[in-house]
Predicted model as a PDB file, atoms N, CA, C, CB and O in Angstrom, pLDDT in the B-factor column:
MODEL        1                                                                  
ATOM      1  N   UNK A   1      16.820 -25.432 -29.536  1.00 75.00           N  
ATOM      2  CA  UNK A   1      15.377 -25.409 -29.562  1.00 75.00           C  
ATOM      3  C   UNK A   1      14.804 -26.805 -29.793  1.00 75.00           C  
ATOM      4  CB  UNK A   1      14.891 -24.455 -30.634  1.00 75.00           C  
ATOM      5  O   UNK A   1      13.785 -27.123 -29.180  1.00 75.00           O  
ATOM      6  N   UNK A   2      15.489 -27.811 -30.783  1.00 81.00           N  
ATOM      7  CA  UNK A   2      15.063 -29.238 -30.908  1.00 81.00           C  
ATOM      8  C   UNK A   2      15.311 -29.908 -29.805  1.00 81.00           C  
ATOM      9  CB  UNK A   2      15.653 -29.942 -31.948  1.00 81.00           C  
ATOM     10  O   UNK A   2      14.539 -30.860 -29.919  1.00 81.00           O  
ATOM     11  N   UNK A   3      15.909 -30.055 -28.752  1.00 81.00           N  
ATOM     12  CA  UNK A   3      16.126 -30.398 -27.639  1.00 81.00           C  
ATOM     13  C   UNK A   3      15.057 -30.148 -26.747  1.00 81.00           C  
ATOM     14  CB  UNK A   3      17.168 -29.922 -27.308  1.00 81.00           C  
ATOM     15  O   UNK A   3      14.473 -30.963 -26.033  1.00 81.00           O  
ATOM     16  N   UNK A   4      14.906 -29.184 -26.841  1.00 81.00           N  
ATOM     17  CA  UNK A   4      13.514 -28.790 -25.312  1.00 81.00           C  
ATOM     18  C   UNK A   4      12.329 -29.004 -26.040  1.00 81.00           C  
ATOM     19  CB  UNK A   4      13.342 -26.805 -24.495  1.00 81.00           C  
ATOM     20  O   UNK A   4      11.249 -28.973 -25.449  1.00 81.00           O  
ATOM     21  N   UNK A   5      12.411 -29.265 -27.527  1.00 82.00           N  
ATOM     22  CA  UNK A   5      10.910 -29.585 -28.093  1.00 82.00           C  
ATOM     23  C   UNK A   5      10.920 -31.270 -28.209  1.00 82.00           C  
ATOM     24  CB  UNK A   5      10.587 -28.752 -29.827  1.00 82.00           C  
ATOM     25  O   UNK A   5       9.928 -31.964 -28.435  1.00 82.00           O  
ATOM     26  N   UNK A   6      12.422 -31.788 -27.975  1.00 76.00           N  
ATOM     27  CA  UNK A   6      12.026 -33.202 -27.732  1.00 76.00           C  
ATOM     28  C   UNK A   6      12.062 -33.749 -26.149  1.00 76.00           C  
ATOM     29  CB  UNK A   6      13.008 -34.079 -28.605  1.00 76.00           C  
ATOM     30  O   UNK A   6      11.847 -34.921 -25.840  1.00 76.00           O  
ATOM     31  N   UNK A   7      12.236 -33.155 -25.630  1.00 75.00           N  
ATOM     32  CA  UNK A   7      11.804 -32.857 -23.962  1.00 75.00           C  
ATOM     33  C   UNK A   7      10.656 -33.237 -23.470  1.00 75.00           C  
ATOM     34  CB  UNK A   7      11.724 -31.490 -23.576  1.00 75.00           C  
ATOM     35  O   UNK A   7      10.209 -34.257 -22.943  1.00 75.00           O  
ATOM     36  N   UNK A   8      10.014 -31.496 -23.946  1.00 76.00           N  
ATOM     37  CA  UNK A   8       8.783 -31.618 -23.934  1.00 76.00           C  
ATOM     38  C   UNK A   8       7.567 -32.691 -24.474  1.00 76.00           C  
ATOM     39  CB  UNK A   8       8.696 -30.712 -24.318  1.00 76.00           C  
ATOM     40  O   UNK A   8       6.398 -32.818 -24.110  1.00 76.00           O  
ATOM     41  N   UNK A   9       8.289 -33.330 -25.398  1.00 75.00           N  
ATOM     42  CA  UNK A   9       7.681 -34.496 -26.259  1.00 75.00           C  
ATOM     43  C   UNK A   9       7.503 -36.231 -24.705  1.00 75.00           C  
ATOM     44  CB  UNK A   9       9.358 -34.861 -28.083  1.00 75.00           C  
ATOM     45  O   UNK A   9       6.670 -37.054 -24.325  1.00 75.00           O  
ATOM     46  N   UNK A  10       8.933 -35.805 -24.423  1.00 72.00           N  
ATOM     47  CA  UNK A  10       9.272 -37.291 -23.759  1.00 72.00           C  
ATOM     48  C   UNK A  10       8.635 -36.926 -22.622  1.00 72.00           C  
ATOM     49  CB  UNK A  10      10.935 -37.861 -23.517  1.00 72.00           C  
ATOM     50  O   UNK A  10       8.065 -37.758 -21.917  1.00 72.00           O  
ATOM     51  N   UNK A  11       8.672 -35.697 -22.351  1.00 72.00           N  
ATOM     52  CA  UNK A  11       7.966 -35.392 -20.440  1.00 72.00           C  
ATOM     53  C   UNK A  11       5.959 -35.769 -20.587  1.00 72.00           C  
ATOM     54  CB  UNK A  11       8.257 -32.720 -19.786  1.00 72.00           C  
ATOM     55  O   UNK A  11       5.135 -36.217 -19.790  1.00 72.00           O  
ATOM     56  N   UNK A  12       5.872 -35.203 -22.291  1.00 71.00           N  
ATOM     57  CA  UNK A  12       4.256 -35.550 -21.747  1.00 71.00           C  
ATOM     58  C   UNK A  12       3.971 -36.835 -22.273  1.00 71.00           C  
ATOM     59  CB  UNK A  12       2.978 -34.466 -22.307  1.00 71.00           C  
ATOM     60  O   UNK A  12       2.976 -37.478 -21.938  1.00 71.00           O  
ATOM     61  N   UNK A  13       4.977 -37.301 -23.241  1.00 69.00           N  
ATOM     62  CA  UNK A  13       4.530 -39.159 -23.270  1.00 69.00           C  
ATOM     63  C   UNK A  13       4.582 -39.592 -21.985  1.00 69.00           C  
ATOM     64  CB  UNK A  13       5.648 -40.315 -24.149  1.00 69.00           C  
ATOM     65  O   UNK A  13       3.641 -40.301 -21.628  1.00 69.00           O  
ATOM     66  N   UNK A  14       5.391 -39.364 -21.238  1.00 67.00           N  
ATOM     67  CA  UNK A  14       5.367 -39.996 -20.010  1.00 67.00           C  
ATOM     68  C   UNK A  14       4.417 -39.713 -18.849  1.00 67.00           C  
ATOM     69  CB  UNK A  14       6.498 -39.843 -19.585  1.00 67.00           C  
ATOM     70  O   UNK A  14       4.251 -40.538 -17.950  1.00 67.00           O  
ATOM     71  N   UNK A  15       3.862 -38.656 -18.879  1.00 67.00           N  
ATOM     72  CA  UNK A  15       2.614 -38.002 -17.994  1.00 67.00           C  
ATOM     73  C   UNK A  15       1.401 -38.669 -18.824  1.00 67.00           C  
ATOM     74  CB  UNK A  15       2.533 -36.042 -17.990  1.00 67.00           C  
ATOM     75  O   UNK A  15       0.301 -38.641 -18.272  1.00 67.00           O  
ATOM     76  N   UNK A  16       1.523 -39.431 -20.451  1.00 67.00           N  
ATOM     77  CA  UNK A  16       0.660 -39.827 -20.349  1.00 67.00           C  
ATOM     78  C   UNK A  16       0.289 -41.121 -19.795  1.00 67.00           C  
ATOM     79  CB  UNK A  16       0.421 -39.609 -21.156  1.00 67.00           C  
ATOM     80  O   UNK A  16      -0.844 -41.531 -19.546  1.00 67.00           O  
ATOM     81  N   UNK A  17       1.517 -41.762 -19.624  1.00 67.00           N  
ATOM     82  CA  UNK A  17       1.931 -43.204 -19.343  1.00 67.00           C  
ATOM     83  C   UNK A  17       1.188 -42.993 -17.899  1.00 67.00           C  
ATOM     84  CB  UNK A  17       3.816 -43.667 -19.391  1.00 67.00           C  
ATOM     85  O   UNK A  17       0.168 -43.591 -17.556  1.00 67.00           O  
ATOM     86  N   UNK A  18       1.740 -42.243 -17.296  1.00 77.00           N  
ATOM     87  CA  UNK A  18       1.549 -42.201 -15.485  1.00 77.00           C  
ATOM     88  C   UNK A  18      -0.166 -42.111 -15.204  1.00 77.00           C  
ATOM     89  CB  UNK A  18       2.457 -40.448 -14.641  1.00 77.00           C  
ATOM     90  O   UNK A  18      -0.635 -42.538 -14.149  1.00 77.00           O  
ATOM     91  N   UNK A  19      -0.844 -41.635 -16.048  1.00 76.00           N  
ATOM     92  CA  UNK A  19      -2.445 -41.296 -16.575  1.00 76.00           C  
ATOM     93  C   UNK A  19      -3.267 -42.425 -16.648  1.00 76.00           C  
ATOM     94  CB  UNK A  19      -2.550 -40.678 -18.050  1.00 76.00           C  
ATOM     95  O   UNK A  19      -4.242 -42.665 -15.936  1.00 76.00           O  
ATOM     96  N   UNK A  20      -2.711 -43.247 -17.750  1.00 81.00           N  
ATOM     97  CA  UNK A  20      -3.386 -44.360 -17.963  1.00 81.00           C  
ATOM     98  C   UNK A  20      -3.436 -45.362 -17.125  1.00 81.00           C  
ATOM     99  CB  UNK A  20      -3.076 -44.785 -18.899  1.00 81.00           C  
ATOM    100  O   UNK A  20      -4.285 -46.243 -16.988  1.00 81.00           O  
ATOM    101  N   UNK A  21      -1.960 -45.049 -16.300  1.00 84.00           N  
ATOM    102  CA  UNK A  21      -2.148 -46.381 -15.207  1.00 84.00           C  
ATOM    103  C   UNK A  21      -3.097 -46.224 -14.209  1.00 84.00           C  
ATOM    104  CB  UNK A  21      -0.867 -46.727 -14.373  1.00 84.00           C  
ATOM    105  O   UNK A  21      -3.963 -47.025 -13.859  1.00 84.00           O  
ATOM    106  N   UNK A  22      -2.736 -44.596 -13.583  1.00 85.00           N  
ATOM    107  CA  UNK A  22      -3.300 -44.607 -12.805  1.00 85.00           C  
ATOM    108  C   UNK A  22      -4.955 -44.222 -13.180  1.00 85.00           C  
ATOM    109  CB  UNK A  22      -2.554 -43.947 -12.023  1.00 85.00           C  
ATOM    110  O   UNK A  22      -5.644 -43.807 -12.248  1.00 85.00           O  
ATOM    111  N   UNK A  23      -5.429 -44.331 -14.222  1.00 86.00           N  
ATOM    112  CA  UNK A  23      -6.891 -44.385 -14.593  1.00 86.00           C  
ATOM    113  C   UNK A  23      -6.959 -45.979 -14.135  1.00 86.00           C  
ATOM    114  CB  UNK A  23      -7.326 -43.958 -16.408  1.00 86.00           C  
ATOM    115  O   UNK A  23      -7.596 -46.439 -13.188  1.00 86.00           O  
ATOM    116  N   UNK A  24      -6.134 -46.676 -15.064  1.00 90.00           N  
ATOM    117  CA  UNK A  24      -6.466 -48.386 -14.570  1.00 90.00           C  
ATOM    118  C   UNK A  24      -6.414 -49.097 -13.917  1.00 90.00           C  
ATOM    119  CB  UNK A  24      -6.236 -49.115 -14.834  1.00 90.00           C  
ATOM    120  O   UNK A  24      -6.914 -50.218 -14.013  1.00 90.00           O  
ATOM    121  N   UNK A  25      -5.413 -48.402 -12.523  1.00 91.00           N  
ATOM    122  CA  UNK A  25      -5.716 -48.309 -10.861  1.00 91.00           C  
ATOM    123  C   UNK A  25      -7.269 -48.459 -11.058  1.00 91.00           C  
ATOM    124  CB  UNK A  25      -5.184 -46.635  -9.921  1.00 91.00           C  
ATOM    125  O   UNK A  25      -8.037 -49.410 -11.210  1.00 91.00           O  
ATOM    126  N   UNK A  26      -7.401 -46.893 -10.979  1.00 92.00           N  
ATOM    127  CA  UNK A  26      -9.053 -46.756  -9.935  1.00 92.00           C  
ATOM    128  C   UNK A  26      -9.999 -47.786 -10.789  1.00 92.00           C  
ATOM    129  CB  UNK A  26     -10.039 -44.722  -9.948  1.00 92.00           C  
ATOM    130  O   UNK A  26     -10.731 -48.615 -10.249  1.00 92.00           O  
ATOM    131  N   UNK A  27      -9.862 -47.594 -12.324  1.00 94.00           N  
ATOM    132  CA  UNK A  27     -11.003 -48.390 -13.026  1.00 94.00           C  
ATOM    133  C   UNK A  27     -10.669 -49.756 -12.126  1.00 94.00           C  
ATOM    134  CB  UNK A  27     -10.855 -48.565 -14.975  1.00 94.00           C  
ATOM    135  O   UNK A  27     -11.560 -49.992 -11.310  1.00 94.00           O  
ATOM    136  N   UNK A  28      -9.849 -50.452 -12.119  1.00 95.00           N  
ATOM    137  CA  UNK A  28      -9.942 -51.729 -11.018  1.00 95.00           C  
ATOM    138  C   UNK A  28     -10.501 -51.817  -9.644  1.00 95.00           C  
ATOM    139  CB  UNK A  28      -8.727 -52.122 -10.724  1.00 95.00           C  
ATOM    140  O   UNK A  28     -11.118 -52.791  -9.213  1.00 95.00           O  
ATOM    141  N   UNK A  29     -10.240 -50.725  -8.989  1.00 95.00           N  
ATOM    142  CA  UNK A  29     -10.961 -50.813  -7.722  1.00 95.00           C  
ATOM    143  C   UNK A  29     -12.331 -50.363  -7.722  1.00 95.00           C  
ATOM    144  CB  UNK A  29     -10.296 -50.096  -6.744  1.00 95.00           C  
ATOM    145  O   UNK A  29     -13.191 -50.829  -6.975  1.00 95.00           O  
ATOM    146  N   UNK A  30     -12.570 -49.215  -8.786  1.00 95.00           N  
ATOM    147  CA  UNK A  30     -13.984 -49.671  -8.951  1.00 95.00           C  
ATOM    148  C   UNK A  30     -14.714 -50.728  -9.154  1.00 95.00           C  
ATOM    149  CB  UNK A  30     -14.346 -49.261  -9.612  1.00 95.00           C  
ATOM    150  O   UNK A  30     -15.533 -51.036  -8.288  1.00 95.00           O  
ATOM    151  N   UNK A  31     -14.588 -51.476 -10.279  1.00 94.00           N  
ATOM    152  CA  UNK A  31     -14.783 -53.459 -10.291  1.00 94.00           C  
ATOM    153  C   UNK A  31     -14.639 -53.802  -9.378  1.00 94.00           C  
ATOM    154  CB  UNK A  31     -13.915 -54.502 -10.997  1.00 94.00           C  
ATOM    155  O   UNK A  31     -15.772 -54.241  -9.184  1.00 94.00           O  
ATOM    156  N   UNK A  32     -13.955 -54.074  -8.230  1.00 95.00           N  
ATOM    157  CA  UNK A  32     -13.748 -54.216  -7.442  1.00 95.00           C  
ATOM    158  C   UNK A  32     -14.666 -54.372  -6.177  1.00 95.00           C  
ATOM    159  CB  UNK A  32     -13.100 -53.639  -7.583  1.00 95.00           C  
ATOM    160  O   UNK A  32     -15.024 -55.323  -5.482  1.00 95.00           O  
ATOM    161  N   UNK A  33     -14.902 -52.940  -6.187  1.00 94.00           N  
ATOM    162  CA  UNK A  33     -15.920 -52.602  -5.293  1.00 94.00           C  
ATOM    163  C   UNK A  33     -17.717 -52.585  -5.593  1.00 94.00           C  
ATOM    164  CB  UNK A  33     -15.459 -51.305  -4.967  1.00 94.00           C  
ATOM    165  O   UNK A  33     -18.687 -52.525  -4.837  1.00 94.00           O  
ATOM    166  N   UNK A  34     -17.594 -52.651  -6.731  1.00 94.00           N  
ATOM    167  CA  UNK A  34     -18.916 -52.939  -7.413  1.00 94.00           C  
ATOM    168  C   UNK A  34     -19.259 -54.334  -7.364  1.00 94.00           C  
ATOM    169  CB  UNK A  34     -18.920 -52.524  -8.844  1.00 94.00           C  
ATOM    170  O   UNK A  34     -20.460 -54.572  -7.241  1.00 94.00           O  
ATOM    171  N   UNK A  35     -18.585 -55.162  -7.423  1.00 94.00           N  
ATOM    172  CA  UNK A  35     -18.165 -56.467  -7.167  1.00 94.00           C  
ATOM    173  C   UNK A  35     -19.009 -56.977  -5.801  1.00 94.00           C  
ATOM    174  CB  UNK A  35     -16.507 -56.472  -6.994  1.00 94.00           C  
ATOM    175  O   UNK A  35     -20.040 -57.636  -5.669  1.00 94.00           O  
ATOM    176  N   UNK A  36     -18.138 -56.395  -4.914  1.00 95.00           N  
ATOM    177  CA  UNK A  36     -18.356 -56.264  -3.246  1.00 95.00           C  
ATOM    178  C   UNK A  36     -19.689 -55.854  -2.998  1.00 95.00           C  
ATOM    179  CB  UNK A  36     -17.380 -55.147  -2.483  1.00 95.00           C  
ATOM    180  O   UNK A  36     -20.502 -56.481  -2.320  1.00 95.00           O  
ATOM    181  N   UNK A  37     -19.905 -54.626  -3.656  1.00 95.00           N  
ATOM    182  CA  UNK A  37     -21.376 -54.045  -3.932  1.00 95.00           C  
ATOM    183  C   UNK A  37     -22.612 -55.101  -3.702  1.00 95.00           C  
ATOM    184  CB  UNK A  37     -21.451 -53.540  -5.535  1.00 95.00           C  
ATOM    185  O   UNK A  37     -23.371 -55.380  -2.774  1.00 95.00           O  
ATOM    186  N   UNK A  38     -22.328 -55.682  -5.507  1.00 95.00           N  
ATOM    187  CA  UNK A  38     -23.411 -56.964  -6.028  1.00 95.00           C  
ATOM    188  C   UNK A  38     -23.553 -58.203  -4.846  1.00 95.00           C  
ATOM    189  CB  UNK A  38     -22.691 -57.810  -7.641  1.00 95.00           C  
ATOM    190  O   UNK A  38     -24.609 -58.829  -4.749  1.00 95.00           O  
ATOM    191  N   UNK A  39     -22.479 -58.466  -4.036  1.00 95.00           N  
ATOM    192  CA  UNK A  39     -22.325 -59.767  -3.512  1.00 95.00           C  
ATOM    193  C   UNK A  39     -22.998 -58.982  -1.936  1.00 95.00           C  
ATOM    194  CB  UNK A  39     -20.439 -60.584  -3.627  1.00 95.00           C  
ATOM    195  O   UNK A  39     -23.338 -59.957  -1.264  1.00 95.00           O  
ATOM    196  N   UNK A  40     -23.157 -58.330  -1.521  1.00 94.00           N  
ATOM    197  CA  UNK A  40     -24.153 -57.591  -0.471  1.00 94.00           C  
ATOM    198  C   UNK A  40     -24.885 -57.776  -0.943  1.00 94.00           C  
ATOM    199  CB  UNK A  40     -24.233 -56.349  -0.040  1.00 94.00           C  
ATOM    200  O   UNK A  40     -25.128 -58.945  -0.644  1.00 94.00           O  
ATOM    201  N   UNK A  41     -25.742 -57.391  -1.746  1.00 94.00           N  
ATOM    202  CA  UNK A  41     -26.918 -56.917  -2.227  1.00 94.00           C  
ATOM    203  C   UNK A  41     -27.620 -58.661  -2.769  1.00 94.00           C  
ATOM    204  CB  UNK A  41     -26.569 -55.530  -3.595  1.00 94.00           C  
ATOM    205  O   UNK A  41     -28.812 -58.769  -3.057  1.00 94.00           O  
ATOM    206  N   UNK A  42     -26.823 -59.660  -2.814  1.00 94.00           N  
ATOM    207  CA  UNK A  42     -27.221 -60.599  -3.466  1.00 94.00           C  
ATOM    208  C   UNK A  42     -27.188 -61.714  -1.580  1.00 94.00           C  
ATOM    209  CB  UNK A  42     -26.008 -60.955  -5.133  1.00 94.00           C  
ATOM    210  O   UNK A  42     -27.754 -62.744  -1.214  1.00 94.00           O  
ATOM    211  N   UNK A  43     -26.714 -61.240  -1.255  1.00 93.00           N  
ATOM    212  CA  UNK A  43     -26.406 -62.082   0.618  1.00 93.00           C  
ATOM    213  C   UNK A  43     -27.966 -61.395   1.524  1.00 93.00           C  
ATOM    214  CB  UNK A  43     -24.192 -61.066   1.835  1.00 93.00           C  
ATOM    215  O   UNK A  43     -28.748 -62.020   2.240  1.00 93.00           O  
ATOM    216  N   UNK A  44     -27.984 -59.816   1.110  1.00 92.00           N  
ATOM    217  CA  UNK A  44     -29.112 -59.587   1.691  1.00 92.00           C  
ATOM    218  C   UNK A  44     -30.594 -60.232   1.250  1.00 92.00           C  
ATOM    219  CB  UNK A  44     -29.111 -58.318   1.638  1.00 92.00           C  
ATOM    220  O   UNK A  44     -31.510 -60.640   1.963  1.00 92.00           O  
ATOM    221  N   UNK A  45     -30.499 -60.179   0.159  1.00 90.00           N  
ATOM    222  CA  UNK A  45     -31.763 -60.838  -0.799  1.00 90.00           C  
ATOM    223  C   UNK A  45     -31.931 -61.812  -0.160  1.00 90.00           C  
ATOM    224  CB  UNK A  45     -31.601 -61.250  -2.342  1.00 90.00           C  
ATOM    225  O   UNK A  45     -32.871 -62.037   0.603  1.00 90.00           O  
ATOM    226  N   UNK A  46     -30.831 -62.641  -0.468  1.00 90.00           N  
ATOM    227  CA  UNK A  46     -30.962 -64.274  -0.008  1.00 90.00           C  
ATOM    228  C   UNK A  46     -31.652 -64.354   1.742  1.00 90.00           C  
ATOM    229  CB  UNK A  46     -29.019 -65.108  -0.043  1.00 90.00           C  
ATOM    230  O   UNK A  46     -32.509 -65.181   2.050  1.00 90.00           O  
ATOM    231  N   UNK A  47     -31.132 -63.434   2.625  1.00 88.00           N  
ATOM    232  CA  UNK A  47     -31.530 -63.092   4.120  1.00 88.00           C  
ATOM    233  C   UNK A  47     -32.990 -62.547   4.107  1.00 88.00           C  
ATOM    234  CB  UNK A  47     -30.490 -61.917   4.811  1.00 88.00           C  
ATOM    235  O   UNK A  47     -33.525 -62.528   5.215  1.00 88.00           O  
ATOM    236  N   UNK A  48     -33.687 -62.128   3.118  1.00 88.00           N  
ATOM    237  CA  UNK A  48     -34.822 -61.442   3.260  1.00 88.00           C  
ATOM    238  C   UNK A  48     -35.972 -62.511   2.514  1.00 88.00           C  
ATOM    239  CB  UNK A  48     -34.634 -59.884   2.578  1.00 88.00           C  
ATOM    240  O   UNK A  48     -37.186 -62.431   2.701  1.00 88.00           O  
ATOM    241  N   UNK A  49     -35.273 -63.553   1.603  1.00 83.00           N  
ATOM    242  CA  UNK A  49     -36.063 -64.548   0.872  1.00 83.00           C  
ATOM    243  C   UNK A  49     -36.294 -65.674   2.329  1.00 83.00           C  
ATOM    244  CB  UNK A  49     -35.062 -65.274  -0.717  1.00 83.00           C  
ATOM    245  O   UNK A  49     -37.256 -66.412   2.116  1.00 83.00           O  
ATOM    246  N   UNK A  50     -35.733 -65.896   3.488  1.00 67.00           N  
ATOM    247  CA  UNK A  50     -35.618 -66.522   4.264  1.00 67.00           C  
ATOM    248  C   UNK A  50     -36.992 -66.859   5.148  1.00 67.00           C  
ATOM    249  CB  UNK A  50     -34.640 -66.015   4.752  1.00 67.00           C  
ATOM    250  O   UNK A  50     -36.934 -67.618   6.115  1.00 67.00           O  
TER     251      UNK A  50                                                      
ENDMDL                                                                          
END                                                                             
């Protein structure tokens, strides 16, 4: 029974590991793209101040 309850221990530390990264994937490509976002939005301005 201590075996599959330290199992279960190591399987969801590790599902949490796989979680966080891949939260800090997308949180990066969001920045990313918000980024990309601002720098449109700051190229159009500049085209419309013209």
């Amino acid at each position: 029974m201590r075996g599959i309850a330290l199992l279960l221990v190591l399987l969801l530390s590790g599902c949490g590991k796989s979680f966080d990264k891949r939260y800090s994937d997308i949180e990066t490509e969001v920045k990313k793209d918000a980024n990309n976002i601002d720098q449109d939005l700051h190229e159009e301005e500049r085209e419309t101040d013209k």
